[in-house]
C-alpha beads as a LAMMPS data file, in Angstrom:
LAMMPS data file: protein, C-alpha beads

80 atoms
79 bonds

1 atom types
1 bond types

-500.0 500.0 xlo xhi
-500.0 500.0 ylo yhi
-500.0 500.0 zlo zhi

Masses

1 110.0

Atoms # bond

1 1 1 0.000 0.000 0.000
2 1 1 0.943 3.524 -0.696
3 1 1 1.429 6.140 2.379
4 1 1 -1.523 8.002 1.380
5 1 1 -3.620 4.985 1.701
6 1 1 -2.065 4.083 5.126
7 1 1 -2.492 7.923 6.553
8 1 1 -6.324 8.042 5.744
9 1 1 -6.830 4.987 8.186
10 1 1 -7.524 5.297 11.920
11 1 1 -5.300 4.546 14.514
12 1 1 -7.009 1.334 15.425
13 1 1 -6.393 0.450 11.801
14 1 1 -2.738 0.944 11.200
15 1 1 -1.993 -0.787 14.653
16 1 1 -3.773 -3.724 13.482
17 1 1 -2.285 -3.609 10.131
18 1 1 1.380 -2.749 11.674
19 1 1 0.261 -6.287 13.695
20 1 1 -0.255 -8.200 10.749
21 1 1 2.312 -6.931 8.694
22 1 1 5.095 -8.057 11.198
23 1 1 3.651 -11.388 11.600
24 1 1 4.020 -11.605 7.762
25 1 1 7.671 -10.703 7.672
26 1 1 7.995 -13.038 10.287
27 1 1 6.797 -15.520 8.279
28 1 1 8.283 -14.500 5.187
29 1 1 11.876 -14.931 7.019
30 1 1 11.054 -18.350 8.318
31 1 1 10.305 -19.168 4.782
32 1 1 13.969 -17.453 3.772
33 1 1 15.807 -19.678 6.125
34 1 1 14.139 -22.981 5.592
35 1 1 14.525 -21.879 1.411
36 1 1 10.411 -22.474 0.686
37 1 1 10.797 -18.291 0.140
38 1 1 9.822 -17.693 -4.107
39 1 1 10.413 -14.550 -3.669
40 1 1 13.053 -12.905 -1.404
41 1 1 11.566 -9.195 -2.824
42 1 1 8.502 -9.846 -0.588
43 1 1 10.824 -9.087 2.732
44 1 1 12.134 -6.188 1.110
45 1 1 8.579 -5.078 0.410
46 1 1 7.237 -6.373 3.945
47 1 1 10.235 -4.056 5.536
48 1 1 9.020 -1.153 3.485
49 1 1 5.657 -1.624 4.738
50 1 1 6.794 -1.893 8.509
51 1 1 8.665 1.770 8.348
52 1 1 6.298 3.492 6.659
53 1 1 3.535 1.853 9.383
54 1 1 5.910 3.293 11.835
55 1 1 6.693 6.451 10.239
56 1 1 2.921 7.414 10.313
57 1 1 1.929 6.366 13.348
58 1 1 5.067 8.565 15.240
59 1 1 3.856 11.202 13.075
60 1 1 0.574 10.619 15.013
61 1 1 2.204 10.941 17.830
62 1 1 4.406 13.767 17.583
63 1 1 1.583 15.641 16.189
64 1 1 -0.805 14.732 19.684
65 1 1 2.056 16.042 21.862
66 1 1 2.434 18.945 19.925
67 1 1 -1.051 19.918 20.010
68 1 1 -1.290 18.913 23.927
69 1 1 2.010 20.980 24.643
70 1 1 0.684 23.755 22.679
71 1 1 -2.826 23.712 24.815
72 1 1 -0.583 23.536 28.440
73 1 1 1.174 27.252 27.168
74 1 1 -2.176 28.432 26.220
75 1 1 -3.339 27.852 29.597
76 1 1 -0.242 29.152 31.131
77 1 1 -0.828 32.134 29.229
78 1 1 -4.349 33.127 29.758
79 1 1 -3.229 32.669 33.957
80 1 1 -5.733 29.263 34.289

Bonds

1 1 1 2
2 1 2 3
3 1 3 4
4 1 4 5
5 1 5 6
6 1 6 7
7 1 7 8
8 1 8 9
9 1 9 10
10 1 10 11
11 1 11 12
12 1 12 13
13 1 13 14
14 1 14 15
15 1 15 16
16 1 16 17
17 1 17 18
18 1 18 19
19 1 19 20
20 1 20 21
21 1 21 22
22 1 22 23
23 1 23 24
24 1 24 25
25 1 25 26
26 1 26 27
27 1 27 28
28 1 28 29
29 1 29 30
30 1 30 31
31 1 31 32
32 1 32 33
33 1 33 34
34 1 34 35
35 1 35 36
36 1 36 37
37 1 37 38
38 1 38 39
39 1 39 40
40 1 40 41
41 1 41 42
42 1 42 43
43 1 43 44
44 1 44 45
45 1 45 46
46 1 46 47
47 1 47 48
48 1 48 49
49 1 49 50
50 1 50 51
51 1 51 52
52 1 52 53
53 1 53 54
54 1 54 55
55 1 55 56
56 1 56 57
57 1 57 58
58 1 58 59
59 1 59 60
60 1 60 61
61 1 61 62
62 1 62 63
63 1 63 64
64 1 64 65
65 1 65 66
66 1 66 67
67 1 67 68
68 1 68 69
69 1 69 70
70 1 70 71
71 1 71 72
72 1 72 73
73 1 73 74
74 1 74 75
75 1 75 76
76 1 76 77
77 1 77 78
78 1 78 79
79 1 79 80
């Protein structure tokens, strides 16, 4: 999947996705090392998939503390 795809689903989604993508790799490794693997491009693509995953969802995250930390001086400032 594209980024674009991944950033228009919720948070519940991309965890679960993250989830299932991992397994894969794991899988797709196992297959590597006991040589059943047709194509080794899959991990390379699987990998791909994990750090974008991650990318977005620390985006997320970064973005929520921002926000939050920007709220906490806005309260500061109006003397609350």
């Amino acid at each position: 999947m594209k980024a674009s795809e991944y950033r228009q689903m919720s948070d519940e989604q991309l965890d679960l996705t993250l989830k299932d993508v991992v397994k894969n790799l794991f899988h797709l490794r196992f297959q590597s090392a006991t040589d059943r693997l047709e194509t080794p491009s899959e991990i390379v693509k699987a990998k791909r998939d994990v750090a974008r995953l991650k990318t977005i969802v620390r985006e997320r995250q970064r973005q929520a503390e921002s926000q939050s930390e920007s709220a906490k001086q806005a309260q500061v400032a109006q003397g609350v």
